[in-house]
C-alpha positions as protocol buffer text, in pm:
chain_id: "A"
residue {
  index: 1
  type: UNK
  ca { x: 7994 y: 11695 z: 8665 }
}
residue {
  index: 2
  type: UNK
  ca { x: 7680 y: 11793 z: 8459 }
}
residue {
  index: 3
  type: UNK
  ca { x: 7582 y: 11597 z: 8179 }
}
residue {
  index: 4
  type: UNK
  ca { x: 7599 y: 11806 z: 7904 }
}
residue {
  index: 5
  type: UNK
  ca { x: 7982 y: 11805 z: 8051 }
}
residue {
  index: 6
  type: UNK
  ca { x: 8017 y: 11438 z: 8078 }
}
residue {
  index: 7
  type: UNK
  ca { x: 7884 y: 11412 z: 7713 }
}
residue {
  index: 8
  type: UNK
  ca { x: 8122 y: 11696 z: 7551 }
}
residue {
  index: 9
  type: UNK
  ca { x: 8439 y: 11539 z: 7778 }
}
residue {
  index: 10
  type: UNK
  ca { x: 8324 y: 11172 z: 7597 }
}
residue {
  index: 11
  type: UNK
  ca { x: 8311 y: 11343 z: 7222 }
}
residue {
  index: 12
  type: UNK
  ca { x: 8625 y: 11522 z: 7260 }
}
residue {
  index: 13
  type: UNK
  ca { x: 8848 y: 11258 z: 7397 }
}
residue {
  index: 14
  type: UNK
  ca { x: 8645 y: 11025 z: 7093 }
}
residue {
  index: 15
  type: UNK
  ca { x: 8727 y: 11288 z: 6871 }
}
residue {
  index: 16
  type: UNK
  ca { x: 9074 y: 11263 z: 6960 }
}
residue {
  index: 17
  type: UNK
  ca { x: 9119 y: 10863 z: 6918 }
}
residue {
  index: 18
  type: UNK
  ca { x: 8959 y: 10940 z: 6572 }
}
residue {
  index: 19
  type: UNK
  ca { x: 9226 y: 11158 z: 6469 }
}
residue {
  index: 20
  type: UNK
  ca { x: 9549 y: 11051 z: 6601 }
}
residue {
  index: 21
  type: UNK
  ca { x: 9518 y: 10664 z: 6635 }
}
residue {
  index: 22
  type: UNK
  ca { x: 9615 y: 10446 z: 6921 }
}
residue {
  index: 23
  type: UNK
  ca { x: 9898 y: 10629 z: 7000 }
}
residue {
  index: 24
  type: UNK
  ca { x: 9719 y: 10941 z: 7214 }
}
residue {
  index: 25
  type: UNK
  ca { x: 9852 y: 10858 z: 7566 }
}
residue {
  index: 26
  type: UNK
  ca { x: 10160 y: 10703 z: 7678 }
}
residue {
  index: 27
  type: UNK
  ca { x: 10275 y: 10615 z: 8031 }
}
residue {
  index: 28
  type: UNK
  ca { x: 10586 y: 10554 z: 8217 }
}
residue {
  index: 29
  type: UNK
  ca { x: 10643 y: 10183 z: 8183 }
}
residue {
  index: 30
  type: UNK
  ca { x: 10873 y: 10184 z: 8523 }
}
residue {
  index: 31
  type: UNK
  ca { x: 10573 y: 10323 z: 8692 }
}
residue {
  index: 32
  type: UNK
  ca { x: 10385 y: 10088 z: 8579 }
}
residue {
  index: 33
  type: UNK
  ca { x: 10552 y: 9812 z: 8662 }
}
residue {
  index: 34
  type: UNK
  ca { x: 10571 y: 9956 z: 9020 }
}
residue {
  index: 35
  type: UNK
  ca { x: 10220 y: 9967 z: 9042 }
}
residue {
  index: 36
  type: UNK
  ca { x: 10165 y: 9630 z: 8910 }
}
residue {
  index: 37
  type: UNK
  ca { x: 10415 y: 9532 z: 9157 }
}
residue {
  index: 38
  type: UNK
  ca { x: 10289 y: 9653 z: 9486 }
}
residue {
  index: 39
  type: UNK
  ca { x: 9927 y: 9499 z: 9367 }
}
residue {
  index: 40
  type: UNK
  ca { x: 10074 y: 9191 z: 9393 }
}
residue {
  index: 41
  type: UNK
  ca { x: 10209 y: 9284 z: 9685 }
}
residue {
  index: 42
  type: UNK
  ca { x: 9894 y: 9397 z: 9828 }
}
residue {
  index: 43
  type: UNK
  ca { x: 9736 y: 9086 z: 9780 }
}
residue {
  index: 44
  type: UNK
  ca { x: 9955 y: 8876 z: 9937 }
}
residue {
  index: 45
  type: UNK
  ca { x: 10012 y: 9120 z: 10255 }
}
residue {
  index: 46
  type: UNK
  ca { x: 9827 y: 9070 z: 10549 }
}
residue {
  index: 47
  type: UNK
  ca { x: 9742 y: 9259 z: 10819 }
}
residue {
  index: 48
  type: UNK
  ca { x: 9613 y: 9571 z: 10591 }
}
residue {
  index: 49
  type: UNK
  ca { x: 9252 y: 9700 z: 10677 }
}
residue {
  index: 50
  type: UNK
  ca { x: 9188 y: 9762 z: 10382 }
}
residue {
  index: 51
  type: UNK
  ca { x: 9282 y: 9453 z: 10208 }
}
residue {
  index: 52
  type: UNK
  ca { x: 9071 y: 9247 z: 10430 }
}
residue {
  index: 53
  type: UNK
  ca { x: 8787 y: 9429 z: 10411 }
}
residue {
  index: 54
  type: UNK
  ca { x: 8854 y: 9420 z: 9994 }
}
residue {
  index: 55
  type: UNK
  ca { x: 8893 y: 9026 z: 10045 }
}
residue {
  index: 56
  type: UNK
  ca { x: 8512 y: 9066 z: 10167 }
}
residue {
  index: 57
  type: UNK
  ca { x: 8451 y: 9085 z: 9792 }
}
residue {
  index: 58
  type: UNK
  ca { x: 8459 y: 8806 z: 9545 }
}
residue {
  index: 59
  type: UNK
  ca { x: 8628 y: 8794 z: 9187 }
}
residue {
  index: 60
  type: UNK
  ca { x: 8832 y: 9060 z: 8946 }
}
residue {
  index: 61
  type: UNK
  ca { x: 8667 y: 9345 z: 9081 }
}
residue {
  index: 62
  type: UNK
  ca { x: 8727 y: 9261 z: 9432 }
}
residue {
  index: 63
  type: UNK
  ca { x: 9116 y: 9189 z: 9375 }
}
residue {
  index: 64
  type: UNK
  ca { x: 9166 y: 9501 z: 9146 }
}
residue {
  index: 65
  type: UNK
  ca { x: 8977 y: 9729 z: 9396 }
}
residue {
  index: 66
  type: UNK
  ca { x: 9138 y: 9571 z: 9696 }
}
residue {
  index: 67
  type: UNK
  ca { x: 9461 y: 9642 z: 9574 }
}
residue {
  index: 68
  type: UNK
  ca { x: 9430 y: 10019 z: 9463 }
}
residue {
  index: 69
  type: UNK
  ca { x: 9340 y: 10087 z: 9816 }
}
residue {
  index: 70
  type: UNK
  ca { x: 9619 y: 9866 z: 9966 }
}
residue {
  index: 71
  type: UNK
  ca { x: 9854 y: 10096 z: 9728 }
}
residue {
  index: 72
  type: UNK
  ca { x: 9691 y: 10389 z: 9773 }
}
residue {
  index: 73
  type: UNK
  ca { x: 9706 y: 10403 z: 10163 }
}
residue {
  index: 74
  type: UNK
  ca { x: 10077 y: 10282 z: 10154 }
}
residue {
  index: 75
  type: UNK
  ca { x: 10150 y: 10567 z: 9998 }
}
residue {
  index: 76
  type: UNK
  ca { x: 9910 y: 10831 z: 10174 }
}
residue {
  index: 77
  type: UNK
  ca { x: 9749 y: 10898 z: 9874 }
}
residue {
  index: 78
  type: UNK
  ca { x: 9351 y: 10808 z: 9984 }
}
residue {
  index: 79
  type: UNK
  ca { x: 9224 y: 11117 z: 9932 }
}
residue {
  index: 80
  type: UNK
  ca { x: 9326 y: 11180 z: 9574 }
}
residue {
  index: 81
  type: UNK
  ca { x: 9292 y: 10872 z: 9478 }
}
residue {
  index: 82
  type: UNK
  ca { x: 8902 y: 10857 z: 9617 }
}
residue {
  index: 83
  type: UNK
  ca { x: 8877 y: 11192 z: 9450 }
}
residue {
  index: 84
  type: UNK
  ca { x: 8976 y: 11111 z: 9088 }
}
residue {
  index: 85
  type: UNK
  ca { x: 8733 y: 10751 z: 9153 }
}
residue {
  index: 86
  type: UNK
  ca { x: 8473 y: 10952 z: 9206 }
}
residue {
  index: 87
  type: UNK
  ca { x: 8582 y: 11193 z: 8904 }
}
residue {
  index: 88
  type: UNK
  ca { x: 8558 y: 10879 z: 8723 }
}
residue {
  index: 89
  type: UNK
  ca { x: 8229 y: 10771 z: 8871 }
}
residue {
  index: 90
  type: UNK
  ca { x: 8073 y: 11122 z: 8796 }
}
residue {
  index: 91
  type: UNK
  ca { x: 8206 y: 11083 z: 8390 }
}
residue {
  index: 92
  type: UNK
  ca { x: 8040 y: 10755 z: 8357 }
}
residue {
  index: 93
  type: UNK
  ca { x: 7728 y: 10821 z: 8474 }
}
residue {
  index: 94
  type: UNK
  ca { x: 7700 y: 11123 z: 8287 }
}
residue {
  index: 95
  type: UNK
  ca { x: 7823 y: 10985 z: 7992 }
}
residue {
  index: 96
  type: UNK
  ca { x: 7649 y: 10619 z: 7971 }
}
residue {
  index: 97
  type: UNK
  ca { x: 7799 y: 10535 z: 7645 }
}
residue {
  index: 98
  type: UNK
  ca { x: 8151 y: 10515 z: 7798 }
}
residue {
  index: 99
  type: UNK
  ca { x: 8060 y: 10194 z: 7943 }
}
residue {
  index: 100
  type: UNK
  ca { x: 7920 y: 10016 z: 7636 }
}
residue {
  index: 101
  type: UNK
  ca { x: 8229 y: 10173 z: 7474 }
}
residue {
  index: 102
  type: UNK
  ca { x: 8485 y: 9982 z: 7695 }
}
residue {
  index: 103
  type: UNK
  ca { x: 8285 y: 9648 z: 7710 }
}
residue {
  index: 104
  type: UNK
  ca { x: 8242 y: 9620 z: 7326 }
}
residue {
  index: 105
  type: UNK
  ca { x: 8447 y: 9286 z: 7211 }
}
residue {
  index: 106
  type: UNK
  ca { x: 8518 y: 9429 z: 6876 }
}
residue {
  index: 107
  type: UNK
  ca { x: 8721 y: 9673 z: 6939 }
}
residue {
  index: 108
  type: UNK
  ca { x: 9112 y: 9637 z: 7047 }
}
residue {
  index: 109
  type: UNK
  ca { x: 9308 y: 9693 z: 7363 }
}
residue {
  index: 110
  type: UNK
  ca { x: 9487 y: 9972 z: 7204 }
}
residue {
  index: 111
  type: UNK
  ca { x: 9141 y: 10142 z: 7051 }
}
residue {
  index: 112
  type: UNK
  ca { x: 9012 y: 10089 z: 7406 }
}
residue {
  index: 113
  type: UNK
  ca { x: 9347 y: 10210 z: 7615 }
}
residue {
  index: 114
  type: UNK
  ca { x: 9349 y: 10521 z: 7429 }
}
residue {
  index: 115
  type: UNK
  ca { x: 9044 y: 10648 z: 7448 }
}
residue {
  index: 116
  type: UNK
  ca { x: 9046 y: 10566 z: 7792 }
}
residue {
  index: 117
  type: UNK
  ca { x: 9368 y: 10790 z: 7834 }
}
residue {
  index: 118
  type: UNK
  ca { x: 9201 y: 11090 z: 7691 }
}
residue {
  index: 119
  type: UNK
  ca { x: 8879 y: 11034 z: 7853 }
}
residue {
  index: 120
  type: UNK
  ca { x: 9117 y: 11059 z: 8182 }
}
residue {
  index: 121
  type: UNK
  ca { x: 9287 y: 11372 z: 8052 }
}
residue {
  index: 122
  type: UNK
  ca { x: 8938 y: 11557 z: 7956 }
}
residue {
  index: 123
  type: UNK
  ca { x: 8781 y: 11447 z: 8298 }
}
residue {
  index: 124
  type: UNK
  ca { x: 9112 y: 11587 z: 8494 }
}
residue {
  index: 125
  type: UNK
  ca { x: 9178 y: 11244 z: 8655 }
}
residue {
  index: 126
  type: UNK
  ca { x: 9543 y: 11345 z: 8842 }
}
residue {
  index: 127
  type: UNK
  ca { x: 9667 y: 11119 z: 9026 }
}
residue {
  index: 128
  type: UNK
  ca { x: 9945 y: 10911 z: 8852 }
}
residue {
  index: 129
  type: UNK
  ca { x: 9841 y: 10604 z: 9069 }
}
residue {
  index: 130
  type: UNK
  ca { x: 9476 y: 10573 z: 8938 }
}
residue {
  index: 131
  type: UNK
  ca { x: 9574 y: 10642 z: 8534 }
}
residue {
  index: 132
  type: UNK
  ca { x: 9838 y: 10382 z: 8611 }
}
residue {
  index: 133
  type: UNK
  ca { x: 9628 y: 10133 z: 8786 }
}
residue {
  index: 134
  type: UNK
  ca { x: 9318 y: 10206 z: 8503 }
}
residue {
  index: 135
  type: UNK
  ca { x: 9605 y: 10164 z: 8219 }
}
residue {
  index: 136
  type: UNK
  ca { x: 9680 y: 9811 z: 8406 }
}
residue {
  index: 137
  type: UNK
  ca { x: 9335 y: 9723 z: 8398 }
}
residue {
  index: 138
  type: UNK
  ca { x: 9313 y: 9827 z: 7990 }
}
residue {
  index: 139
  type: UNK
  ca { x: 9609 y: 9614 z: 7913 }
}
residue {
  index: 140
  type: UNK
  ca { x: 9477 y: 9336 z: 8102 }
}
residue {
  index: 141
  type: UNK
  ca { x: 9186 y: 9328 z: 7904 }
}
residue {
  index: 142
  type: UNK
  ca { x: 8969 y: 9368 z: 8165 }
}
residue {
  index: 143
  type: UNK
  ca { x: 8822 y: 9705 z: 8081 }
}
residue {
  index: 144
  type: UNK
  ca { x: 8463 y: 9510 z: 8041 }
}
residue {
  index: 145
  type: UNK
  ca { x: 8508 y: 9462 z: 8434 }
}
residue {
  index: 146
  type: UNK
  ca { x: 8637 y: 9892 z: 8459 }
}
residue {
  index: 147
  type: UNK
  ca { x: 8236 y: 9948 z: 8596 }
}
residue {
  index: 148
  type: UNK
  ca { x: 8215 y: 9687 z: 8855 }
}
residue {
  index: 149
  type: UNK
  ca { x: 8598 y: 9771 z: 8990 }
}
residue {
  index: 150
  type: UNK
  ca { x: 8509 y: 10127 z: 8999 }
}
residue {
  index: 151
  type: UNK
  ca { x: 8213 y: 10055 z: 9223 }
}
residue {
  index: 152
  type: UNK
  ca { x: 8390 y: 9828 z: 9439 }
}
residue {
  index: 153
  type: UNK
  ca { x: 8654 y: 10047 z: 9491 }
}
residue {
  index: 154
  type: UNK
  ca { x: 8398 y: 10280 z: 9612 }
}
residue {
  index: 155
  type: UNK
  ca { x: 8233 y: 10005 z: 9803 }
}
residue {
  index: 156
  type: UNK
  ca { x: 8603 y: 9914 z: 9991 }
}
residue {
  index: 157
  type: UNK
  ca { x: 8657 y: 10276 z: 10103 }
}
residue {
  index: 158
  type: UNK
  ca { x: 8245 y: 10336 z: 10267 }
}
residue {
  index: 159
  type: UNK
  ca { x: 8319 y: 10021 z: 10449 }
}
residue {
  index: 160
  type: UNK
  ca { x: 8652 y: 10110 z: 10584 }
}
residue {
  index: 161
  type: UNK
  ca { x: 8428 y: 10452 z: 10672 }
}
residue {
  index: 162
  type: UNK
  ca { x: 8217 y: 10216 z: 10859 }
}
residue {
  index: 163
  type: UNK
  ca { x: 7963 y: 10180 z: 10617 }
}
residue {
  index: 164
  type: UNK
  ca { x: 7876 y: 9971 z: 10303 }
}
residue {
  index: 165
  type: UNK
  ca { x: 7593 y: 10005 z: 10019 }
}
residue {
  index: 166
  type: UNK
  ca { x: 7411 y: 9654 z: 9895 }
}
residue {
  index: 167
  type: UNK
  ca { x: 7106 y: 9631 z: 9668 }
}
residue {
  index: 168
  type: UNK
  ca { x: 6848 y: 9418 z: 9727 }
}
residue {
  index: 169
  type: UNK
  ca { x: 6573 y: 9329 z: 9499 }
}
residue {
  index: 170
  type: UNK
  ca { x: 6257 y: 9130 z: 9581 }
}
residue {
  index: 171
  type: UNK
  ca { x: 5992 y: 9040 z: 9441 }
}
residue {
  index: 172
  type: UNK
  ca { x: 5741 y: 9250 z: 9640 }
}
residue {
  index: 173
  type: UNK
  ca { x: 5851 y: 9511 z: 9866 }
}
residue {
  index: 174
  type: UNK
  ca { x: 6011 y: 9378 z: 10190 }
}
residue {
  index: 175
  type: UNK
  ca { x: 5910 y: 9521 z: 10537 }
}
residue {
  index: 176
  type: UNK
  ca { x: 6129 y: 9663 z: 10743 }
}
residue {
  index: 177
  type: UNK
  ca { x: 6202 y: 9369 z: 10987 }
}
residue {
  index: 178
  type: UNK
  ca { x: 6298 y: 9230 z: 10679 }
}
residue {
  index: 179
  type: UNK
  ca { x: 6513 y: 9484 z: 10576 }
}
residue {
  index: 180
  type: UNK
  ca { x: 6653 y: 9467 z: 10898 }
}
residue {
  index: 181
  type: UNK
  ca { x: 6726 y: 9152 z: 10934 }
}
residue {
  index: 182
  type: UNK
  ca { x: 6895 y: 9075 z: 10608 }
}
residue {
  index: 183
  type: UNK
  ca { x: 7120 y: 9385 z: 10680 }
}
residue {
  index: 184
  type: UNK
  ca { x: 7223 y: 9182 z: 10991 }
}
residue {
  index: 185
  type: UNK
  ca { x: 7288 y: 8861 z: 10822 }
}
residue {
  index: 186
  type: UNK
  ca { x: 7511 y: 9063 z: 10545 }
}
residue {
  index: 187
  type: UNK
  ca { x: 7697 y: 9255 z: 10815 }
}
residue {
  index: 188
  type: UNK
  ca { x: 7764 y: 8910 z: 10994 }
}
residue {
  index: 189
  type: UNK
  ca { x: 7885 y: 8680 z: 10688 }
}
residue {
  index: 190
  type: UNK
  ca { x: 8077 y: 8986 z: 10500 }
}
residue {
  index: 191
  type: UNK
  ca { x: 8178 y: 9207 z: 10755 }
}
residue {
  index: 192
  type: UNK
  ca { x: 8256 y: 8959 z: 11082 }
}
residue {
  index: 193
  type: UNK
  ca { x: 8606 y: 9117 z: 11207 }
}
residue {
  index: 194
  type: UNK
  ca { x: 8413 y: 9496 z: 11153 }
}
residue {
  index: 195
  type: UNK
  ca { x: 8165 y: 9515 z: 11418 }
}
residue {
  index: 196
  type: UNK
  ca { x: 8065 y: 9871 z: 11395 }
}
residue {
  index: 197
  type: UNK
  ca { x: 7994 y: 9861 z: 11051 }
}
residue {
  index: 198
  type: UNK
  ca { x: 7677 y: 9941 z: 10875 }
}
residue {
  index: 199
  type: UNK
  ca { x: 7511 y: 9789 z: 10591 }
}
residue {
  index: 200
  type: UNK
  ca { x: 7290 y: 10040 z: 10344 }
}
residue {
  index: 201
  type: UNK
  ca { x: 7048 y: 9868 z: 10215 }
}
residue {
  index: 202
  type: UNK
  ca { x: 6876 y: 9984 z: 9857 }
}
residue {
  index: 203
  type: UNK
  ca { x: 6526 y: 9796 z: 9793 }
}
residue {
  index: 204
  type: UNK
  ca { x: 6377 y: 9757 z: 9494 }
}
residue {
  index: 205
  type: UNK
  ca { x: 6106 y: 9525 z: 9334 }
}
residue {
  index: 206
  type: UNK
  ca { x: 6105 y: 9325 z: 9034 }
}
residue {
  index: 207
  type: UNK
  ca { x: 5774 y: 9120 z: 8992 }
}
residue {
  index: 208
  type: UNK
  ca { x: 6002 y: 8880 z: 8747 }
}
residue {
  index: 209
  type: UNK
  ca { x: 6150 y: 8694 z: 9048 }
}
residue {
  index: 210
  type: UNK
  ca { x: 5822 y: 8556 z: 9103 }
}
residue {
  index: 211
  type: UNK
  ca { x: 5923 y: 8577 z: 9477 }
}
residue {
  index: 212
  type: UNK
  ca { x: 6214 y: 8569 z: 9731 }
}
residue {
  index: 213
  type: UNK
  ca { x: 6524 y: 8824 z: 9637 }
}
residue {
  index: 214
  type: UNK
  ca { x: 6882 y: 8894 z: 9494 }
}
residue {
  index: 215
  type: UNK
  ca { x: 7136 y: 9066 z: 9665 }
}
residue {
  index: 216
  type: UNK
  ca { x: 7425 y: 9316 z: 9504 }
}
residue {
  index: 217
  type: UNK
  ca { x: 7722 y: 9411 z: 9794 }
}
residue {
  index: 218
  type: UNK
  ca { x: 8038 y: 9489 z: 9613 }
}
residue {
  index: 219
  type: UNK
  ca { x: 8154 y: 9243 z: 9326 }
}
residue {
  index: 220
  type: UNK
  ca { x: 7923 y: 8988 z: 9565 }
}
residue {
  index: 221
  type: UNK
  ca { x: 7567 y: 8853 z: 9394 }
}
residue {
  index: 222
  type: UNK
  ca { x: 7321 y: 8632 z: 9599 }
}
residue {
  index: 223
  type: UNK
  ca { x: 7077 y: 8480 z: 9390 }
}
residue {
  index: 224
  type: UNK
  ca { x: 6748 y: 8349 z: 9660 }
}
residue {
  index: 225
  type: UNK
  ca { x: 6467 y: 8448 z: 9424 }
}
residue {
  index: 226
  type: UNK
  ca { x: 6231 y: 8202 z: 9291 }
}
residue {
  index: 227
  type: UNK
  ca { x: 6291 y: 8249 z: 8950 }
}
residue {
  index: 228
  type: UNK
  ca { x: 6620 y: 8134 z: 8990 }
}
residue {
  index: 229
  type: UNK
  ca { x: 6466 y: 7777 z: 9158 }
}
residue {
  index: 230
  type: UNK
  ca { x: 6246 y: 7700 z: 8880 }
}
residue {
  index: 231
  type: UNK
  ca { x: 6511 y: 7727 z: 8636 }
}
residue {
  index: 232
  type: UNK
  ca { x: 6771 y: 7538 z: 8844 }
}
residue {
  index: 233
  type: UNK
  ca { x: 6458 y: 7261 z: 8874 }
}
residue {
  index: 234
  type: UNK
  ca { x: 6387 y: 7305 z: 8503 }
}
residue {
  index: 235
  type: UNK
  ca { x: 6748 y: 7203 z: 8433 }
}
residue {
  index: 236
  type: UNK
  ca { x: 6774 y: 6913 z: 8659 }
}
residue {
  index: 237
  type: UNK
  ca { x: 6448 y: 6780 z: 8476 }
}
residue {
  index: 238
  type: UNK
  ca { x: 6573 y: 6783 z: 8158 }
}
residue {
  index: 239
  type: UNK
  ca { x: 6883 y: 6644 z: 8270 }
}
residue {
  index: 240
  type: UNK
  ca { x: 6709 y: 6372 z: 8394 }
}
residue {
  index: 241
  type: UNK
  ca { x: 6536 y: 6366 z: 8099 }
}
residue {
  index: 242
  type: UNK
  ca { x: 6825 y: 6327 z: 7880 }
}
residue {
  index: 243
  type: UNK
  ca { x: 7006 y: 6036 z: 8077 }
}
residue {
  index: 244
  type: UNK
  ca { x: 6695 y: 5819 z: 8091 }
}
residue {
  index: 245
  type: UNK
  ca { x: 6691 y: 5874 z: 7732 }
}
residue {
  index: 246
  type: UNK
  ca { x: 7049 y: 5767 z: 7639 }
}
residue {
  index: 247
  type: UNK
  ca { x: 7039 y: 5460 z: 7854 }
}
């Protein structure tokens, strides 16, 4: 999707909220409550690939994620549901403001579910599973967290593939034994029951670390940079500081 699309599929579904209210989109409730109901469902099944690899990945995200793809293979629907993700993927990115739009605390669930059901009409999302499962996540009030799920989601289906993306970000640029090696110890702590597969690892550099590195797999963040020590040891001083004081 080009920008210039992404940014005229934004306005119009926008436009759209502006004139007609909260009421724009409406959804099966029965569906609905079958979809919440087989997420549950998916998180208490074992035995699921996909659901253990999902488990891999800590927090909302992680569960939300985990449990689309549960659903979604149950019902042999992968491939359009990975399709309209990455529909999704491609509108957000080329429309950056749809983000900041669904995070913003001011603005209600209803202001927030409705634009979000136009924005899935203008950007062609089809599958009745995903606008379900993204209307469960509006009226959850978790569309802040709509980013991060979307990613994971896309995270849970490379590694199923065999393959998963992580970011890493270091101070100064990390060699390739390095690189190497972390990729190992990721594959081994996230990934043990999955032998064959592979960690992608992004590097970056940000000289505000002051040394050592963070790590981004999934919903998962590893904090090992320096920056992160001094504060920690700034707190524990003051701490300190403040109990000798009140005794």
């Amino acid at each position: 999707m080009s920008l210039v699309r992404g940014w005229r599929v934004w306005r119009k579904a926008l436009g759209r909220v502006d004139r007609r209210g909260a009421d724009v989109f409406t959804t099966s409730r029965q569906h609905l409550s079958g979809c919440r109901s087989l997420a549950t469902e998916a998180a208490a099944t074992p035995g699921d690939g996909g659901a253990e690899v999902a488990s891999q990945f800590a927090g909302v995200a992680g569960r939300y994620a985990g449990a689309l793809y549960h659903v979604a293979r149950r019902m042999n629907q992968m491939a359009q549901v990975t399709a309209d993700v990455q529909r999704m993927q491609a509108l957000r990115r080329s429309a950056p403001t749809l983000d900041k739009f669904l995070a913003n605390p001011t603005l209600s669930r209803s202001v927030k579910r409705s634009a979000l059901g136009e924005v899935m009409r203008a950007g062609d999302i089809q599958s009745p599973l995903v606008r379900n499962w993204l209307l469960m996540i509006a009226d959850n009030g978790r569309l802040a967290d709509a980013a991060r799920i979307l990613d994971t989601f896309e995270s849970v289906v490379s590694a199923q593939r065999g393959s998963v993306e992580a970011t890493v970000t270091s101070a100064l640029p990390l060699t390739e034994w390095q690189l190497g090696m972390l990729r190992l110890r990721l594959k081994r702590r996230f990934f043990p029951d999955l032998p064959d597969a592979q960690v992608e690892l992004k590097s970056r550099t940000d000289p505000l670390l002051l040394g050592g590195f963070t790590v981004q797999l999934g919903d998962k963040f590893i904090d090992l940079s320096v920056r992160t020590e001094v504060r920690r040891l700034k707190e524990a001083i003051m701490q300190q500081s403040e109990e000798r004081r009140l005794e």
